[in-house]
N, CA, C and O atoms as a Tinker XYZ file with bonds, in Angstrom:
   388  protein
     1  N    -11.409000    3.495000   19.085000    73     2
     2  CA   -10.612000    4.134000   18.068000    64     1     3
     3  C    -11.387000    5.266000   17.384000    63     2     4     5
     4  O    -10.986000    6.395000   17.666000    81     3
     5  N    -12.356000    5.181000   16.591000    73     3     6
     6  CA   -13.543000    6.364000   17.022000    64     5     7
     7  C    -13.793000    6.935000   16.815000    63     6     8     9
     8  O    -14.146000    7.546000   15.806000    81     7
     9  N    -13.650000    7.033000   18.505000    73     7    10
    10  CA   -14.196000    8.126000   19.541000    64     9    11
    11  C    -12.470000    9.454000   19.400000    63    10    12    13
    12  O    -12.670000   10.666000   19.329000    81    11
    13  N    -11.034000    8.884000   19.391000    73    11    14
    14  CA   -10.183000    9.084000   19.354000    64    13    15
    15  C    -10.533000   10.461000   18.340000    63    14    16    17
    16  O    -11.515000   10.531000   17.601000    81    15
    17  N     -9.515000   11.484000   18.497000    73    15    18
    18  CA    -9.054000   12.406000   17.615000    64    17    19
    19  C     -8.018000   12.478000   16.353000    63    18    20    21
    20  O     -6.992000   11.840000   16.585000    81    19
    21  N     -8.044000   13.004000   15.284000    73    19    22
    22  CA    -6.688000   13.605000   14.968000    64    21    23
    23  C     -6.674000   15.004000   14.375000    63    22    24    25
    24  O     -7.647000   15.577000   13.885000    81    23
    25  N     -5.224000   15.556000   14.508000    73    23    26
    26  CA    -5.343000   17.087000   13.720000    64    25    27
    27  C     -5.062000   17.042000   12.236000    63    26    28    29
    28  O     -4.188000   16.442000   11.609000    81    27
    29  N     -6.108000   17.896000   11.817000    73    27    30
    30  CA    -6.213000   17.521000   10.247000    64    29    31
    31  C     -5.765000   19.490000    9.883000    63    30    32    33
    32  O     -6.006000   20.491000   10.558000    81    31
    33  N     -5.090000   19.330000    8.607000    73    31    34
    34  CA    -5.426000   20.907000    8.028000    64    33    35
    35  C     -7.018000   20.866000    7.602000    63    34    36    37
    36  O     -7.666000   19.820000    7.562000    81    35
    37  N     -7.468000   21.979000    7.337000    73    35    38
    38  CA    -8.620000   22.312000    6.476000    64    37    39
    39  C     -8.830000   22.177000    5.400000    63    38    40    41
    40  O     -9.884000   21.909000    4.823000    81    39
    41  N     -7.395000   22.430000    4.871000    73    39    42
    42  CA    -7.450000   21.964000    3.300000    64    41    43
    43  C     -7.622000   20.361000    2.980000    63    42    44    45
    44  O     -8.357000   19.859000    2.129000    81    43
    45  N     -6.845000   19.776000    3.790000    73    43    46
    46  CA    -6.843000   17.894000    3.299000    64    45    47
    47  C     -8.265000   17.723000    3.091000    63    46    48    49
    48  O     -8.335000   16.782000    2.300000    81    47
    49  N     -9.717000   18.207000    3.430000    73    47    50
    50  CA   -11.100000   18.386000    2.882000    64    49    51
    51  C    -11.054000   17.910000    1.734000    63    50    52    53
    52  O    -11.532000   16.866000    1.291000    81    51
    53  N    -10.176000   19.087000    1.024000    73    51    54
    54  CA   -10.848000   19.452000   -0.620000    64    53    55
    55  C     -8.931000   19.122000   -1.771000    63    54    56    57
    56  O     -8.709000   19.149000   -2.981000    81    55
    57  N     -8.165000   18.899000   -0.748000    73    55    58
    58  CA    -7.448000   18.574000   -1.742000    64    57    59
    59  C     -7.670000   16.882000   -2.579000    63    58    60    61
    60  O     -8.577000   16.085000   -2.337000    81    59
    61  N     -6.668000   16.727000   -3.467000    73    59    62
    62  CA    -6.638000   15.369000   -4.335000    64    61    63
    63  C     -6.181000   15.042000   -3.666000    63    62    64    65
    64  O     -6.949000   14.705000   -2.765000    81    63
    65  N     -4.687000   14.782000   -3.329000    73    63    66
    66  CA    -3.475000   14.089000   -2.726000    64    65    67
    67  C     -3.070000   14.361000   -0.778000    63    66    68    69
    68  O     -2.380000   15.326000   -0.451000    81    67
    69  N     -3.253000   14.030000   -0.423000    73    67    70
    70  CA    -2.996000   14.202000    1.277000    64    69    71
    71  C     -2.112000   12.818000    1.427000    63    70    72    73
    72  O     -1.844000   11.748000    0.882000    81    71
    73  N     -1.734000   14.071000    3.164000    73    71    74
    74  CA    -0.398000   12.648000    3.378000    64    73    75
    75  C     -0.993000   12.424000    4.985000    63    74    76    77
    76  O     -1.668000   13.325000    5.484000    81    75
    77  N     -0.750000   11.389000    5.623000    73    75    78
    78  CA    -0.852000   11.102000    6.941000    64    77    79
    79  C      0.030000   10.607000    7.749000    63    78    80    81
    80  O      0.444000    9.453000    7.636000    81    79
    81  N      0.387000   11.361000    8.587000    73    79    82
    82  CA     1.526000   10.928000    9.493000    64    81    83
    83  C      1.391000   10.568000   10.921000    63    82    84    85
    84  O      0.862000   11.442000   11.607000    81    83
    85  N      1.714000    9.583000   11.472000    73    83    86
    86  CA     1.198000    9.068000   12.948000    64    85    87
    87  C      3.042000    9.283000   13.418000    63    86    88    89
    88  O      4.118000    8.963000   12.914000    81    87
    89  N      2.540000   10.066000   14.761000    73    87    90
    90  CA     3.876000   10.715000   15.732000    64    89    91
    91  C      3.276000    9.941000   17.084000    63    90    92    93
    92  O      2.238000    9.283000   17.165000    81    91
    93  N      4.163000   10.202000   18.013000    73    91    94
    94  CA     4.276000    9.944000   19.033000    64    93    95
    95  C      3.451000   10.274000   20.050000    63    94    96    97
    96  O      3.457000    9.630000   21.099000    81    95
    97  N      2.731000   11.216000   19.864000    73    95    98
    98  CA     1.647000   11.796000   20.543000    64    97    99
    99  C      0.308000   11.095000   21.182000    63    98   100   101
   100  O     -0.431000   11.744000   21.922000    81    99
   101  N      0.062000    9.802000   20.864000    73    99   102
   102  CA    -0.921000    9.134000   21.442000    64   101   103
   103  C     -0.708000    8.907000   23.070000    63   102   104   105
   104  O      0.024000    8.340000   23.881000    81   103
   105  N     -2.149000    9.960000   22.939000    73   103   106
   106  CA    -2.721000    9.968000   24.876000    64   105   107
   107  C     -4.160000   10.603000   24.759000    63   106   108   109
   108  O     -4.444000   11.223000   23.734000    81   107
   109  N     -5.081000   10.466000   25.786000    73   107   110
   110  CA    -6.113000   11.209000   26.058000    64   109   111
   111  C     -6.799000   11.383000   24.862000    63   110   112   113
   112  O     -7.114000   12.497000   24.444000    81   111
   113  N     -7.094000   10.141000   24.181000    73   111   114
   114  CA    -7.978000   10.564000   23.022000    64   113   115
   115  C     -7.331000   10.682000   21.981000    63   114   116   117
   116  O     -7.736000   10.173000   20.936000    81   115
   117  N     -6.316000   11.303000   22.045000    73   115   118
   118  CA    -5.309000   11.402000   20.513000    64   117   119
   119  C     -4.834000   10.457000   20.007000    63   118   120   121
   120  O     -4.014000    9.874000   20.717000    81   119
   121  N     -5.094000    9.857000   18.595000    73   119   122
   122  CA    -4.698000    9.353000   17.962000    64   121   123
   123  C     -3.026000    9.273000   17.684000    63   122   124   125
   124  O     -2.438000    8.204000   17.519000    81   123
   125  N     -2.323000   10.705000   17.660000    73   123   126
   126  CA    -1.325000   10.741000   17.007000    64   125   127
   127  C     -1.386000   10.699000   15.368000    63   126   128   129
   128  O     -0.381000   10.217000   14.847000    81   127
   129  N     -2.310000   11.087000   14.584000    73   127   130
   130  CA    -2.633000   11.017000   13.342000    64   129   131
   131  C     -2.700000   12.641000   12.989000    63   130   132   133
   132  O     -3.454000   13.429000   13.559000    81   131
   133  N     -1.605000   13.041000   11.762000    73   131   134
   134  CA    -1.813000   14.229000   11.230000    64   133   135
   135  C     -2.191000   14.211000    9.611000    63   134   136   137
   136  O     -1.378000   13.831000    8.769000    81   135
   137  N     -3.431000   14.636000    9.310000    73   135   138
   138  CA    -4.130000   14.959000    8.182000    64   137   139
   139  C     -3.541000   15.719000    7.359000    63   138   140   141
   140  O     -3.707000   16.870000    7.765000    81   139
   141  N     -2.993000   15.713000    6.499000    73   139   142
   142  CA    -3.004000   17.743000    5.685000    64   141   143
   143  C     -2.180000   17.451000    3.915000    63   142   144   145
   144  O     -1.467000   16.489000    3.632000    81   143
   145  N     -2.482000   18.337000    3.192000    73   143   146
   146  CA    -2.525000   18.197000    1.952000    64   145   147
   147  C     -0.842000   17.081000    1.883000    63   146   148   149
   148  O     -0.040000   16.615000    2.693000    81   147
   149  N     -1.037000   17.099000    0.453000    73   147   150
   150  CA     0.327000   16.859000    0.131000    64   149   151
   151  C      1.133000   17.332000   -0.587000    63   150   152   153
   152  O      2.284000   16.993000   -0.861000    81   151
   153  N      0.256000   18.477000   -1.038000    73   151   154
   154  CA     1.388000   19.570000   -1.616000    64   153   155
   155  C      0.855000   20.902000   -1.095000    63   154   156   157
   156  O     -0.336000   21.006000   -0.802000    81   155
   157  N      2.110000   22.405000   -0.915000    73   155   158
   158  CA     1.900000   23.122000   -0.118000    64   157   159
   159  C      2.198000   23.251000    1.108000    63   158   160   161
   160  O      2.818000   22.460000    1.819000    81   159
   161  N      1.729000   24.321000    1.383000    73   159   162
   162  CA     1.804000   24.842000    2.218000    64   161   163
   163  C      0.765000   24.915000    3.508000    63   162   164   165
   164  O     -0.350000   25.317000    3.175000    81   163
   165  N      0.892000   24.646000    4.725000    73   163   166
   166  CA    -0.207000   24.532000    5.871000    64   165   167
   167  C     -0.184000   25.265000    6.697000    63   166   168   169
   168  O      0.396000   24.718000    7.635000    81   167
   169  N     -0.610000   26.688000    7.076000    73   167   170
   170  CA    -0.632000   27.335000    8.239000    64   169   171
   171  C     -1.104000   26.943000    9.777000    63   170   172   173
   172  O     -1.946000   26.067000    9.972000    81   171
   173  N     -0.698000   27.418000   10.464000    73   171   174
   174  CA    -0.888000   26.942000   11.898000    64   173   175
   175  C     -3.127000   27.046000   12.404000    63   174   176   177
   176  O     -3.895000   26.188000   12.838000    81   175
   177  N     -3.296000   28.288000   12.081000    73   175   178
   178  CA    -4.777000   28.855000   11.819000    64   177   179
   179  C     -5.133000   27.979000   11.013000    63   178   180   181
   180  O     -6.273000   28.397000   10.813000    81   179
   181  N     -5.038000   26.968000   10.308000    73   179   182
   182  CA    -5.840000   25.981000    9.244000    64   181   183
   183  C     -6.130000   24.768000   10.406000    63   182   184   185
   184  O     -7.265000   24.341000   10.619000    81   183
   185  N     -5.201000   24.398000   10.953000    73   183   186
   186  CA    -5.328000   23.035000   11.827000    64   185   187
   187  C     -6.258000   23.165000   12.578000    63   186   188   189
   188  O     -6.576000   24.243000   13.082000    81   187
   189  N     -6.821000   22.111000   12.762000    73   187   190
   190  CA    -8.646000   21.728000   13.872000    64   189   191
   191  C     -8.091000   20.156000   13.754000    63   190   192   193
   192  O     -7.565000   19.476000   12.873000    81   191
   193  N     -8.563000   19.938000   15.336000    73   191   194
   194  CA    -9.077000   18.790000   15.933000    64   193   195
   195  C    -10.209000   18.137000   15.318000    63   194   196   197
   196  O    -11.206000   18.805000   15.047000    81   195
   197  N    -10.144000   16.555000   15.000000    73   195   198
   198  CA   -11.525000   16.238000   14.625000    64   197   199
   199  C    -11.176000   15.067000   15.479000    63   198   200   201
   200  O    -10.270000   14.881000   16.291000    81   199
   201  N    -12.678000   13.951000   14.832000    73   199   202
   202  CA   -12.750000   13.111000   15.681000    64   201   203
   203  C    -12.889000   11.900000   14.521000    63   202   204   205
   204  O    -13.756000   12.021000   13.656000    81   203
   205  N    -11.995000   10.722000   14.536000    73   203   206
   206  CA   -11.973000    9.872000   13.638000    64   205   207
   207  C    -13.082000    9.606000   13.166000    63   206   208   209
   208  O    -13.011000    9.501000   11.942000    81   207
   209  N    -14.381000    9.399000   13.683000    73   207   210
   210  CA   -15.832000    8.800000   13.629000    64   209   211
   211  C    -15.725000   10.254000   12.143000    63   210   212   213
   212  O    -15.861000    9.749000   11.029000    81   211
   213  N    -15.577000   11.353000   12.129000    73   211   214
   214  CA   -15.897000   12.363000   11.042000    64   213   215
   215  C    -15.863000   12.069000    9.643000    63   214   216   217
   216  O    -16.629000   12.328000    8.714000    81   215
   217  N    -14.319000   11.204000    9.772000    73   215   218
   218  CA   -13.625000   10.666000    8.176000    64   217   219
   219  C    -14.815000    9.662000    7.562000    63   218   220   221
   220  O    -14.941000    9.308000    6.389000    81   219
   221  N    -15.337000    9.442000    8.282000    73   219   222
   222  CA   -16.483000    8.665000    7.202000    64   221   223
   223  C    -17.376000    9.380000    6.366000    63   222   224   225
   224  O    -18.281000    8.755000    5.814000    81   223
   225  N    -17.285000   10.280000    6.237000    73   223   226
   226  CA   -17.839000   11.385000    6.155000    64   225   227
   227  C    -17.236000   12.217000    5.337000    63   226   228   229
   228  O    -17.758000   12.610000    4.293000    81   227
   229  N    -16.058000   12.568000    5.745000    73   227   230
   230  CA   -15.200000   13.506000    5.205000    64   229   231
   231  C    -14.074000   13.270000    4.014000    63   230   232   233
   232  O    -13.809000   13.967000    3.035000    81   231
   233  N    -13.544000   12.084000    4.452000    73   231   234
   234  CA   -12.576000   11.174000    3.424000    64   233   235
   235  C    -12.549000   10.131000    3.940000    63   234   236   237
   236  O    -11.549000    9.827000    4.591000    81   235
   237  N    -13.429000    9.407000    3.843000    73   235   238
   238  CA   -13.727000    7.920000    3.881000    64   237   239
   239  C    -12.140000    6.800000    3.870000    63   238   240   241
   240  O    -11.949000    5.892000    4.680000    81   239
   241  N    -11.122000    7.221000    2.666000    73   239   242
   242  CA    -9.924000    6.864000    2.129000    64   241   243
   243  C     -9.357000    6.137000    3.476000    63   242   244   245
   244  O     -9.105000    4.976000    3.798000    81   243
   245  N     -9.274000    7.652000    4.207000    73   243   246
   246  CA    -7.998000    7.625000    5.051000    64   245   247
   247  C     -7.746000    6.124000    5.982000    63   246   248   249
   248  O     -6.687000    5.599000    6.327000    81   247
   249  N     -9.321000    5.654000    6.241000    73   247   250
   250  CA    -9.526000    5.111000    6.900000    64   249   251
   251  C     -8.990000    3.555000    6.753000    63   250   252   253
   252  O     -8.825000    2.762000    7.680000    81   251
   253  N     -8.796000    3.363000    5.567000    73   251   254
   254  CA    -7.505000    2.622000    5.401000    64   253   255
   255  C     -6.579000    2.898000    5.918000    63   254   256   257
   256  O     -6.818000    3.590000    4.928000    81   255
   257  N     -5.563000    3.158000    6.536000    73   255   258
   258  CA    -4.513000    3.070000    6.879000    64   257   259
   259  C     -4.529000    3.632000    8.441000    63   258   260   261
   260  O     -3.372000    3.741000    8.848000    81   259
   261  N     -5.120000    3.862000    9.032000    73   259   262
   262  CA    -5.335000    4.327000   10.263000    64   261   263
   263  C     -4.947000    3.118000   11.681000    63   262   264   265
   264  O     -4.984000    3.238000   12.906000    81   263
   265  N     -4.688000    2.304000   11.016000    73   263   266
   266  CA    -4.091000    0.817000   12.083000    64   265   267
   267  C     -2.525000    0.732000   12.210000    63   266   268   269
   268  O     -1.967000    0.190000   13.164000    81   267
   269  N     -1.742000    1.437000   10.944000    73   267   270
   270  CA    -0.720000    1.862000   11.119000    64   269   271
   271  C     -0.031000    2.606000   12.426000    63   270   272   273
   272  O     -0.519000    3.589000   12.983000    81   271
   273  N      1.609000    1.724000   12.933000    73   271   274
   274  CA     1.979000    2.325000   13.856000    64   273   275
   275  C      2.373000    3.438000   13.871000    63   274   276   277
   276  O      2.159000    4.086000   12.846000    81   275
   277  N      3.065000    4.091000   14.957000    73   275   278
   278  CA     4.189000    4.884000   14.931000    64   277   279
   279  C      5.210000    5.529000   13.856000    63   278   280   281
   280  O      6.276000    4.914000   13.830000    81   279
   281  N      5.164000    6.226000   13.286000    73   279   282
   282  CA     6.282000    6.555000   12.645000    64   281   283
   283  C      6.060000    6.370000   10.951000    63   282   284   285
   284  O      6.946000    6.720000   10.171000    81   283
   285  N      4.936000    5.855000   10.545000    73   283   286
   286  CA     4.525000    5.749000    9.526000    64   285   287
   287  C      3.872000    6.708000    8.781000    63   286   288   289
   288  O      3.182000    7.459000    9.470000    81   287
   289  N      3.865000    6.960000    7.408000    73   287   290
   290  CA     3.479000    8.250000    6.643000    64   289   291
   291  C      2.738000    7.181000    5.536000    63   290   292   293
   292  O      2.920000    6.066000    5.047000    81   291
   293  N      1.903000    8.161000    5.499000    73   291   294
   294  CA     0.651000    7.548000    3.994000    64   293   295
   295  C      0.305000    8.566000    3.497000    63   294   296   297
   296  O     -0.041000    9.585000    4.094000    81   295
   297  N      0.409000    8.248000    1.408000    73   295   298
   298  CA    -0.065000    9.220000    0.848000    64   297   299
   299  C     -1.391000    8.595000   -0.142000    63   298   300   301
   300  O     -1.278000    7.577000   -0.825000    81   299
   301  N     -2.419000    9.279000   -0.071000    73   299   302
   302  CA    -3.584000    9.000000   -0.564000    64   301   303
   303  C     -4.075000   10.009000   -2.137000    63   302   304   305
   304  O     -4.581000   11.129000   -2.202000    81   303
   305  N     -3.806000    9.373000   -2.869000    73   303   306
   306  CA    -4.553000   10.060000   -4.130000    64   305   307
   307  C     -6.049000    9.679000   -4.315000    63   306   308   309
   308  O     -6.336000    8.662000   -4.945000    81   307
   309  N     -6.974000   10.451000   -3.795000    73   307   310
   310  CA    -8.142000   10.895000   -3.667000    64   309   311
   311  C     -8.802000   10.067000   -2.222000    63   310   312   313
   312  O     -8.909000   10.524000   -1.084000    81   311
   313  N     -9.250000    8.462000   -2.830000    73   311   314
   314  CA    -9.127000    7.512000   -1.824000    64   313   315
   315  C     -8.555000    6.607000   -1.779000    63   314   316   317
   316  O     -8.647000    5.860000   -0.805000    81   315
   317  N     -7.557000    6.281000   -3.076000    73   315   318
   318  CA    -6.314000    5.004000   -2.935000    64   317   319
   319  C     -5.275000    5.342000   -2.298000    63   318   320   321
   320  O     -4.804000    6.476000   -2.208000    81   319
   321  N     -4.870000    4.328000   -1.815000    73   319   322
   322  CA    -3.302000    5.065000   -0.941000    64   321   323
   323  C     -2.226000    4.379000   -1.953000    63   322   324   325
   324  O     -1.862000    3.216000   -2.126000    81   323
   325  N     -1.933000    5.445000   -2.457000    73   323   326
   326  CA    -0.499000    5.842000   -3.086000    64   325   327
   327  C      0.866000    5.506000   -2.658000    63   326   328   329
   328  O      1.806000    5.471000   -3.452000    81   327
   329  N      0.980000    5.247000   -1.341000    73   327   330
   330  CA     2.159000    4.720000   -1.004000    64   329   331
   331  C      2.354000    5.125000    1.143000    63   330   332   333
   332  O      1.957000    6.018000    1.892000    81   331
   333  N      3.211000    3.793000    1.303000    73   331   334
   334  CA     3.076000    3.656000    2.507000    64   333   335
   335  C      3.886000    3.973000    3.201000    63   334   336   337
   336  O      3.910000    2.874000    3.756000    81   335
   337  N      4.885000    4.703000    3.895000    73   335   338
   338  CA     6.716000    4.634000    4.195000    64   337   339
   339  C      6.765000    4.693000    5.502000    63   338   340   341
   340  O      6.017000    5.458000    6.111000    81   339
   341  N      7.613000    3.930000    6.106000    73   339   342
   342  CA     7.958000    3.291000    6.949000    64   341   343
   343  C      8.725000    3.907000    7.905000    63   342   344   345
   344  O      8.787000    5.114000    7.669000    81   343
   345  N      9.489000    3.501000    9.132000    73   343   346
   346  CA    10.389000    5.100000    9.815000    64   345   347
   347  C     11.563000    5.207000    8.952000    63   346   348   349
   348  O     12.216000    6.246000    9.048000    81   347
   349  N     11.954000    4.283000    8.100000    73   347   350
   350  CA    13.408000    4.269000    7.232000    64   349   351
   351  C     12.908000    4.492000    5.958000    63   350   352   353
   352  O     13.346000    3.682000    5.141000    81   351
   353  N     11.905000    5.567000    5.375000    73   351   354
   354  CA    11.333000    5.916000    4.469000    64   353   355
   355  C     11.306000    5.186000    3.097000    63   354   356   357
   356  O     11.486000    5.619000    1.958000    81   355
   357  N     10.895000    3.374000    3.775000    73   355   358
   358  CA    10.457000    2.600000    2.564000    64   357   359
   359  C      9.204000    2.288000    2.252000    63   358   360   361
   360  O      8.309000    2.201000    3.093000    81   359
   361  N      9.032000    2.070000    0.827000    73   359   362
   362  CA     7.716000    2.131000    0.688000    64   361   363
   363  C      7.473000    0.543000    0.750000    63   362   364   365
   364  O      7.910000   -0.380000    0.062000    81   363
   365  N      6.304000    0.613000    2.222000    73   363   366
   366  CA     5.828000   -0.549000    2.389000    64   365   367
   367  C      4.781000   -1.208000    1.872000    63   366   368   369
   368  O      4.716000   -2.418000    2.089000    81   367
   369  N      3.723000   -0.544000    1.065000    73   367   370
   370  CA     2.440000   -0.403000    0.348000    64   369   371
   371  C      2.478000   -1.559000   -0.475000    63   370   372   373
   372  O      3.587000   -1.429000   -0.991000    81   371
   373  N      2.023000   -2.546000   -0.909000    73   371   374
   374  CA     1.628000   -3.102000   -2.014000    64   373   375
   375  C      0.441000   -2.928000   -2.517000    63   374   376   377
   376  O     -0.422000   -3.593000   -1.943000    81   375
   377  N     -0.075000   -2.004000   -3.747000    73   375   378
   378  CA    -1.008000   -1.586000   -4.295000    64   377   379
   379  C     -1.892000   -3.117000   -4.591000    63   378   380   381
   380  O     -1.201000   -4.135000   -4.635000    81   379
   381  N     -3.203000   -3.230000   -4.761000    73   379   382
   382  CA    -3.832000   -4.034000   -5.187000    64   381   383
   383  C     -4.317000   -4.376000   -6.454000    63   382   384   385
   384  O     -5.191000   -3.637000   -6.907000    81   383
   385  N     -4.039000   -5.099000   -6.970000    73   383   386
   386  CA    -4.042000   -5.541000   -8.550000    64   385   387
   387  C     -5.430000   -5.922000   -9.174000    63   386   388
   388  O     -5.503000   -6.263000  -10.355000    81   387
C-alpha cells in the first residue's frame, strides 16, 4: 500500500482543510486516491503524482482514512478528519470523544 501512488494538488501541502476522494482508478500502483484543498480552486499544472510512503511526511492526517473504499470522500481539518461521506453522500465518520 506504500509503495502505491496518489494524485495530490500542490496546494493540499499547505492548505488547513483538504478533501480526499478514492475513484475507480486503482491499477498499476494507483491507489485511486485524490488529494487537493477543500476550498478553491485546482488547476490541472498543480497536480503531481506522489507516493503514499510521502504522507508521512507531508500530512501525516490523511493517513487515516486511506483503507477507505471506493467512492468515498474525506474531509480533514488540519489532521482530524472532519467528516466521512459515503457514495450516497452520508456522513459516515464518528468523531472521537
Amino acid at each position: 500500500m506504500f509503495q502505491d501512488t496518489l494524485i495530490a494538488s500542490e496546494k493540499a501541502w499547505s492548505a488547513e482543510r483538504v478533501y480526499l476522494e478514492r475513484t475507480d482508478h486503482r491499477q498499476d500502483g494507483r491507489s485511486g486516491w485524490y488529494l487537493g484543498p477543500a476550498e478553491g480552486q485546482v488547476e490541472q499544472e498543480e497536480l503531481r503524482l506522489y507516493y503514499i510512503f510521502q504522507l508521512f511526511n507531508l500530512r501525516p492526517g490523511v493517513l487515516k482514512v486511506l483503507a477507505l473504499p471506493k467512492g468515498c470522500v474525506a474531509v480533514l481539518d488540519g489532521d482530524e478528519v472532519e467528516a466521512v461521506l459515503d457514495t450516497e453522500d452520508r456522513n459516515i465518520w464518528r468523531a472521537q470523544i
